[in-house]
C-alpha positions in Angstrom: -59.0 -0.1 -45.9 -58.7 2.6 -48.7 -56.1 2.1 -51.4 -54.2 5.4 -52.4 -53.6 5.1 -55.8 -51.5 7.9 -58.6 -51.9 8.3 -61.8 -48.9 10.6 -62.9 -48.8 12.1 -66.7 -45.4 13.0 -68.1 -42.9 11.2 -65.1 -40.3 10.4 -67.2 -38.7 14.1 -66.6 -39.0 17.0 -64.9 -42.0 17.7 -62.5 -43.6 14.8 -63.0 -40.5 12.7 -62.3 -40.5 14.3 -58.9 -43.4 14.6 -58.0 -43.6 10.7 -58.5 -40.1 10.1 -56.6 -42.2 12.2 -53.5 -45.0 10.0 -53.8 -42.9 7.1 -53.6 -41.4 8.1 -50.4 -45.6 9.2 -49.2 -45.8 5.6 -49.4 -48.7 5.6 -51.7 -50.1 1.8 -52.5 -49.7 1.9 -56.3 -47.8 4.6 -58.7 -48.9 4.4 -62.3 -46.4 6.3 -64.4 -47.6 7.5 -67.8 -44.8 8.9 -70.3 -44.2 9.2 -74.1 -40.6 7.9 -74.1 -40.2 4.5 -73.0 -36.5 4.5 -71.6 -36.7 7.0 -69.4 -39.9 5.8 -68.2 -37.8 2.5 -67.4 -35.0 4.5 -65.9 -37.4 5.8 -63.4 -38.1 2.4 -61.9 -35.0 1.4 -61.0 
């Protein structure tokens, strides 16, 4: 079985913050956010 991994750049706002909240709900296996500021990068995962 194939693991479907994401790598999104810039999720701590705006397209990139959606577009990881979509792939959330795709129920891909693992969701690597990359951001430049660390609490909104937080805020995202919870």
């Amino acid at each position: 079985m194939e693991k479907r991994i994401a790598i999104v750049t810039g999720a701590s706002g705006g397209i990139g913050k959606e577009f990881t909240k979509i792939l959330i709900e795709e129920e891909v296996d693992e969701v690597w956010d990359v951001a430049r500021n660390k609490e909104k990068l937080a805020a995202l995962k919870g």
